[in-house]
N, C-alpha and C positions, 0 to 999 in steps of 0.2 A: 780767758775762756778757750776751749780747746775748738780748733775750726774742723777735727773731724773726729763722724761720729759713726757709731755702730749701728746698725738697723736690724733685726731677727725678725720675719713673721711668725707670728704665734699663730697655731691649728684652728685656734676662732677666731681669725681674723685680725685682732690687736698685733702692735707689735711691742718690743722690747729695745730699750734704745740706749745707749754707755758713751760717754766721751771717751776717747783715747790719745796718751800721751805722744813723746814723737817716737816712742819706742814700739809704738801699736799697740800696747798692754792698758788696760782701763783704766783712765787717771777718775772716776769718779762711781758715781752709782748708779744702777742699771735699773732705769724709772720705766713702766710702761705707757703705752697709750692706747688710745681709739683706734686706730691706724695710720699706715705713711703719712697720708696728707695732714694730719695732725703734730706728728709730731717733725715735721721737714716745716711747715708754716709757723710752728714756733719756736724753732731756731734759725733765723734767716740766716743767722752769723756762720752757719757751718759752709764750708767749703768743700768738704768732700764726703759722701757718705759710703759707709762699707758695708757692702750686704750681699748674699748669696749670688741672687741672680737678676739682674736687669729686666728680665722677661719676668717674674715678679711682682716687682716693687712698680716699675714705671709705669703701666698702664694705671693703675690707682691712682698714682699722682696725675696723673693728664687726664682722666676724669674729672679729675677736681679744678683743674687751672692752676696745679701747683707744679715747679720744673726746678728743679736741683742744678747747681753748679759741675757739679763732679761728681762720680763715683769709684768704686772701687768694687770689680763684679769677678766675687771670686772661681765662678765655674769657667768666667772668659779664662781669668788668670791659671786657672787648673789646667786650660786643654793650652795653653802656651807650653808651658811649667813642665808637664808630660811630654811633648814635642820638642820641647829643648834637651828631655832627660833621654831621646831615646825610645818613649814610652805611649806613643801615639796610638790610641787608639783603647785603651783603659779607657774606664770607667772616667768619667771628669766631672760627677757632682760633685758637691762639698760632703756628702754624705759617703761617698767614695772615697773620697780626699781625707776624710776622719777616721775613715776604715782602718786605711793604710797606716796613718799615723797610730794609731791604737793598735794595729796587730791583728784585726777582726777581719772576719769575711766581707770580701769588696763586693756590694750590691751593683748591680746592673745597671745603665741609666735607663728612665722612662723614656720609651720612643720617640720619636719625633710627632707629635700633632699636624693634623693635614690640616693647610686652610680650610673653610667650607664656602663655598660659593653664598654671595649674599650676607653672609655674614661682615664685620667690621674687621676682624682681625681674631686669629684665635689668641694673639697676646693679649685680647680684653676679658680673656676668659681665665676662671680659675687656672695654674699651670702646672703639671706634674712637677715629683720631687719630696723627697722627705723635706720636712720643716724642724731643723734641725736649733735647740735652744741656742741664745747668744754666746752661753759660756764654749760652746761646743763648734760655734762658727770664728768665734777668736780664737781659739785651738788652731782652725783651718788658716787663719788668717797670719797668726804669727810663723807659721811651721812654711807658709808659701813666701814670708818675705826671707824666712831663712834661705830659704831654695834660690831664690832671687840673686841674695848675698854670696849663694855658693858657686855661680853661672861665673864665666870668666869674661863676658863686661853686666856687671850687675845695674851699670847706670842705663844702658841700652836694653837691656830685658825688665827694666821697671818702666822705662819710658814707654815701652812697647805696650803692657800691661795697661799702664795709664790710657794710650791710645786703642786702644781695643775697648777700654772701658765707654769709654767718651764714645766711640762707633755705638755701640750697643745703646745707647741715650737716645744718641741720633736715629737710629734704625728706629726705636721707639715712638721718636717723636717726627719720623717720617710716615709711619702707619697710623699716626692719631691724626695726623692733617692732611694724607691723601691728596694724593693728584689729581688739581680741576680738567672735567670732563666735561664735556657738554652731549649729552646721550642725541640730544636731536639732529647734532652735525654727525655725528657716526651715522647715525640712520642712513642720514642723507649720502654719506659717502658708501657706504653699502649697495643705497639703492643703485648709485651711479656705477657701483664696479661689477655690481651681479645681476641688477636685476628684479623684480621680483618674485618673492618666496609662494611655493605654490604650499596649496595645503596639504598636512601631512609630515611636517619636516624635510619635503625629500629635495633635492640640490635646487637652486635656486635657479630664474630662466636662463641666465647667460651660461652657467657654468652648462648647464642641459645644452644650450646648441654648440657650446664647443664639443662637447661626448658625440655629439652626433657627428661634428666636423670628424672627431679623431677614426670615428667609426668607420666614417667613408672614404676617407683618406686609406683605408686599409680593406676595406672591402665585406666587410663582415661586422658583427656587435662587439664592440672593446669598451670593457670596462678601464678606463682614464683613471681612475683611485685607485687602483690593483696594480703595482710595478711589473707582477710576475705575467699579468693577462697583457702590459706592453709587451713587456722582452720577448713573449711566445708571438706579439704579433707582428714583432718586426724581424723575427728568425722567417716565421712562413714566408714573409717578405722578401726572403735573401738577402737581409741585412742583420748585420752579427753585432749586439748590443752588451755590454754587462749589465748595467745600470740603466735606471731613467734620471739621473742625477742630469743636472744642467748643462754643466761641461760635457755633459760626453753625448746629448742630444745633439746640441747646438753643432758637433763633427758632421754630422749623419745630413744625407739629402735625400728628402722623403718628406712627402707634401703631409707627413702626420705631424712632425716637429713642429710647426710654428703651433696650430690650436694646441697640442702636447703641452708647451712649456707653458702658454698661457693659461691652460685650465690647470695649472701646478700651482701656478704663480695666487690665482683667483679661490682657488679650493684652499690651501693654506692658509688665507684671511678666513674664506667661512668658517674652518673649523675654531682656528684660533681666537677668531677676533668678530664673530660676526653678532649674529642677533643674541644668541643663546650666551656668549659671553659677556656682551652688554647686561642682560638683563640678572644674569649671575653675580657680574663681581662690580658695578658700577650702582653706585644708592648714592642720593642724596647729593649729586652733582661733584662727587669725586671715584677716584678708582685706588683701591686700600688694597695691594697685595702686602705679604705680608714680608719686608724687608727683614732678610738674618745677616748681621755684620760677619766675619770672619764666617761666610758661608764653606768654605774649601780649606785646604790646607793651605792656599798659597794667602789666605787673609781675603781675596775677591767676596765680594758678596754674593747673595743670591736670592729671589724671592721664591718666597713656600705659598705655590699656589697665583693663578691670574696672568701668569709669563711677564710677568712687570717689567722684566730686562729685555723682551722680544718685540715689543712695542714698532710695529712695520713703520715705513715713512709715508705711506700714505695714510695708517691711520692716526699717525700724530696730528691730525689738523683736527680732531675733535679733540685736543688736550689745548685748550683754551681759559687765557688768566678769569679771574672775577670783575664786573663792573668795575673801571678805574684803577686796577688791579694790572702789573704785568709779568710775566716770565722770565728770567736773567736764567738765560741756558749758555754753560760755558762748557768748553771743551778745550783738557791739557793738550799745548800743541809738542806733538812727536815725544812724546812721556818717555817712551823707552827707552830712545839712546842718550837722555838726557840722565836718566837714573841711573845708567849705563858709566855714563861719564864721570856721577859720584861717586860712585862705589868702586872704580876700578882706580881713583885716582890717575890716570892719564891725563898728562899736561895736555897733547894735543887737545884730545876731548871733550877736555874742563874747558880751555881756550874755545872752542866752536860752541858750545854748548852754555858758555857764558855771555852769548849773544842772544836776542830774542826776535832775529832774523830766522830763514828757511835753515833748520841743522842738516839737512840732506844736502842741500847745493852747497852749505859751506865744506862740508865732508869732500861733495862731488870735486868742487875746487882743488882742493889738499892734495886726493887719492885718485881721483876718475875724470880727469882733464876734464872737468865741466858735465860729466855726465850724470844729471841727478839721478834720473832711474837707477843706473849702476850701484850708485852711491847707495841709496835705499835698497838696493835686495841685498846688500852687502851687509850693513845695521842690523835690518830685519833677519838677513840667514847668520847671523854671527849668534843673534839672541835664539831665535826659534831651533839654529841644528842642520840648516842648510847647508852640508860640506859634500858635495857630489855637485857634479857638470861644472857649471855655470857657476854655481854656486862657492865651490871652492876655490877656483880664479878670484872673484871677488874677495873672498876670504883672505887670500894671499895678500893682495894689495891692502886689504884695509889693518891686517896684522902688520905689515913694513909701517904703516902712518898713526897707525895707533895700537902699540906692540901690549901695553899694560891689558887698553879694553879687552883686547881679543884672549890674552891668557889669562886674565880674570873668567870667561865664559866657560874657555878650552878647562882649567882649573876643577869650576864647577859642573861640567861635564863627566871628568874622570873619578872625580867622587863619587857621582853618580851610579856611573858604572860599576863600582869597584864594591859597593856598600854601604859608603858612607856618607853618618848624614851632612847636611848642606844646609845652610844657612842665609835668613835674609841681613841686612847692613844691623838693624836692631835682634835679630835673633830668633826672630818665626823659623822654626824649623819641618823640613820636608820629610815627610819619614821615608827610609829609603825604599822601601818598595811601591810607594804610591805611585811612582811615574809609569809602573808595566800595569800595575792591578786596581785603579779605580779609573784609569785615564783623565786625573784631575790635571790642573793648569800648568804648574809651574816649580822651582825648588830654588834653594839660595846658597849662602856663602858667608862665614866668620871674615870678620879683618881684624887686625889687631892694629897698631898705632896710627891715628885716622889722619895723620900726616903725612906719613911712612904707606910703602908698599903692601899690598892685601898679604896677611899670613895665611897658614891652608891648613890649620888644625883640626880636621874635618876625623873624626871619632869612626874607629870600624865597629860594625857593629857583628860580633859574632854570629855563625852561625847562618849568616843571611845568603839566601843566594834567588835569582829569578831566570826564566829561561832569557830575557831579554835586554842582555846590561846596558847594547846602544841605545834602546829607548828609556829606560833610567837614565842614560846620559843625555838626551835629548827633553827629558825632563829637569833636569837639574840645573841645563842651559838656559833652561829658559825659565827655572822661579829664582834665578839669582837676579833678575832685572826684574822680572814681573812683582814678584814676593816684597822685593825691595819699595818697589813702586805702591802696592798695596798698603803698606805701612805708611808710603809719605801721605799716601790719600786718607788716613786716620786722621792725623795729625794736622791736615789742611781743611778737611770737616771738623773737627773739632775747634780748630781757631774760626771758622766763620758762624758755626754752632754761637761761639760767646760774642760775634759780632752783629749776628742777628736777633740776639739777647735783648740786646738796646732799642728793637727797631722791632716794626710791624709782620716784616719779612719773617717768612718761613721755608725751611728747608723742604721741598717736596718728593725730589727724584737725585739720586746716583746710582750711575755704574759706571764703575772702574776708571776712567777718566773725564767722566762728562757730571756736574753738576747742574742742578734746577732749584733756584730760588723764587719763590710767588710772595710778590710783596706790594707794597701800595705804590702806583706811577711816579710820585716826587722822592722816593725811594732807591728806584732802580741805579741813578748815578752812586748812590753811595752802596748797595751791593756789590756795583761791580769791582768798585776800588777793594771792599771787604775781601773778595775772591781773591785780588791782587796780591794785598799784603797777605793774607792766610797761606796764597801759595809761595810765598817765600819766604814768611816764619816755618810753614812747616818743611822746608828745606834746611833750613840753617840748625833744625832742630832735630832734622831724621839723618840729615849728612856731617853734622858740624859745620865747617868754615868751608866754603869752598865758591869756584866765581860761576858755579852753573846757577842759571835762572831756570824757574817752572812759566812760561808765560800761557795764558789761555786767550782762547778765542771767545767772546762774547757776544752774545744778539740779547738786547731787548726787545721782547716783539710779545703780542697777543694771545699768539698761535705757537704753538711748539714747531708743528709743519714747517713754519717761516724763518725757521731758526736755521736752516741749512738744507 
């Protein structure tokens, strides 16, 4: 019996559903049903199902209490498929995707849906998108495993696909189970840091006596929320300001700075995170923004809606487990120079970073006579772009001790600059003008024999030019490690995805290095090992062979607050 199967939803709601051989073409007959959860509950045997789009199919199923193995979500796979080709930023339905292959007018995608405050998620809402028949989503399906096959490592761009699939599950089944909240501790911690709220919505008491502290402090009415009513009121001052940004208060000596940064500090919670936000995006004792897996080009997530990734540290102390219930909040330690280490293949690097010791101080040892700090702005400005002052000294030293990592970066830099695209270790690709004109994260880098030195087949792309190549290059420095790391974080939520399978645990929260699992107290030991091994099958699976570890840092505790 074949373990995967096709899925089409039909415009009333039924779907239409085909086994397929291992050639991807229909080894059987294409039966209808009731819907998803009908017909996924009566085939448990399938292993992986192939269908349009994730945002789709899966809230129907987690309505129901029904949760798939694997999928195969062909618009993920379209906006890779397009980014590998060059072509970022087409159209990347499947209805797009058929366009092209047919020769027809390529339809538009449907915009993006805004969360809506109060609501559950708008992935439980019907989702834009033509609803295209089965025969016509196999078309899409065999035409992209061709594309796949055409990529020059096709086993790395299918694995990536796979992994992207499996985020988009998780994303899914992160917004069906929400982050436990406890509304009555936020209250409380509100009242404790503002104050309370007068009638009328207007600032709450504490922030009002710091406005008046800043007021007097200068001599006159200053509006404190207004940047440009500081700047004007520390010019009349005889003090010469750009910004009210932190840094560049905390220079200045003027009895307005300290209330200044504190009602900064305090007004950012009320807007963000204060009552109105409570009563907005928190129901039923959890917080549901709405998780999008390969948010960015560089694969990072992002939530649509609620600031889910902004979550302050003081108000994590009302993200609290359930009765008997605890939190396993882990965080990859020094991720970057550790993905750094795999992908540039440097012996030093692999050597340092196959320890799950401090990688800065063993770096500092090697290159910086003992000096961690040095060591660290050296890693970090090698990834980030840091090659002026200071910066470049350290650069120097860290290129003599580990000559591979740093012209692996230097590498993906100069492609950058020059046009061309750049690649992560699996083959998420940057398009090259993204690093000057959206200001997204990151960009990457092709290798060719994963035992042998990184190759630089890095594709020009005609025609291309921006006024800004260093910061192209300074993006592409930095999604050759970032990008790279996005993808292992796929693949390490996805293995604890099926480890949590077994168990009561649920996946609640990720970003970019930090997982949250809420699962039952006699639980939490066997989580945290789940964490362990995940994050080093999904090593061995995103790097091949190599002796770098991922280790994380873990807290079982009640309280998210507590967790660090």
């Amino acid at each position: 019996m074949a373990d995967r199967w096709a899925l089409a939803v039909a415009e009333d709601g039924g779907v239409d559903v085909a086994p397929l051989g291992s050639d991807g073409l229909p080894a059987g007959p294409v039966r209808r049903e009731a819907g998803p959860a009908e017909a996924v509950r009566s085939r448990p045997e399938v292993a992986r199902w192939v269908w349009r789009s994730t945002a789709e199919v899966a809230p129907r199923l987690l309505a129901t209490g029904v949760r798939v193995e694997r999928c195969y979500d062909m618009e993920a796979a379209e906006t890779l498929l397009l980014g590998h080709e060059g072509r970022y930023g087409e159209p990347r339905s499947a209805a797009a995707a058929l366009a092209r292959l047919r020769g027809g007018p390529v339809p538009t995608d449907p915009p993006q849906r805004s969360a809506e405050p109060g609501a559950q998620s708008p992935l439980f809402e019907p989702q834009g998108g033509v609803h295209l028949p089965l025969d016509d989503l196999l078309a899409v399906y065999a035409e992209q495993q061709r594309r796949h096959e055409r990529t020059a490592h096709p086993d790395r761009i299918r694995l990536l696909t796979a992994a992207e699939s499996a985020g988009m599950l998780v994303a899914a089944e992160m917004n069906h189970a929400g982050l436990p909240w406890r509304a009555d501790v936020h209250r409380e911690i509100l009242h404790d840091l503002l104050g309370e709220r007068y009638a009328g919505g207007g600032e709450p008491r504490r922030l009002a006596e710091l406005a008046e502290e800043v007021s007097a402090a200068f001599g006159r009415r200053v509006r404190p929320d207004l940047p440009a009513d500081v700047v004007k009121a520390f010019g009349q001052a005889g003090v010469k300001v750009g910004s009210t940004r932190r840094w560049e208060l905390e220079t200045l000596d003027h009895p307005a700075v300290k209330p200044l940064i504190e009602y900064k500090k305090l007004y950012r919670i009320w807007v963000a995170h204060g009552w109105s936000w409570l009563q907005d995006w928190v129901r039923g004792g959890r917080f549901r923004p709405e998780f999008l897996a390969g948010g960015t080009v560089t694969g990072r997530w992002v939530t649509n809606g609620g600031g889910g990734l902004q979550i302050p540290k003081v108000i994590r102390r009302a993200v609290v487990a359930d009765p008997g219930w605890r939190l396993v909040v882990a965080d990859a330690d020094q991720m970057e120079p550790r993905v750094l280490a795999a992908i540039s293949r440097d012996p030093g690097l692999m050597e340092v970073a196959g320890r799950e010791s401090d990688l800065y101080q063993s770096v500092s040892d090697r290159a910086f006579s003992g000096d961690r700090e040095q060591a660290k702005l050296a890693v970090l400005g090698a990834v980030y772009g840091q090659t002026s002052g200071d910066g470049l000294k350290n650069l120097a030293a860290l290129r003599r001790r580990f000559p591979r990592a740093v012209a692996y970066v230097d590498d993906a830099a100069r492609a950058g600059e020059e046009g061309r695209l750049v690649r992560t270790w699996l083959g998420r690709t940057c398009p090259p003008a993204a690093g000057a004109a959206d200001g997204a994260e990151e960009a990457g880098l092709p290798q060719d024999d994963p035992a042998g030195p990184p190759d630089r087949p890095h594709e020009w792309v005609p025609g291309y030019a921006s006024t800004d190549a260093r910061a192209r290059g300074r993006f592409a420095r930095n999604f050759v490690v970032q990008g790279s790391a996005a993808d292992w974080a796929l693949l390490l939520l996805a293995a604890l995805r099926q480890h949590c399978a077994d168990m009561a645990a649920e996946l609640v929260f990720f970003q970019h290095d930090e997982v949250i699992v809420h699962c039952p107290e006699e639980e939490a030991d066997a989580v945290v090992a789940a964490i362990r091994e995940s994050a080093e099958l999904a090593g061995r699976l995103t790097f091949g062979a190599t002796p770098v570890r991922f280790p994380f840092t873990t807290a079982v505790v009640e309280c998210y607050g507590d967790a660090k």
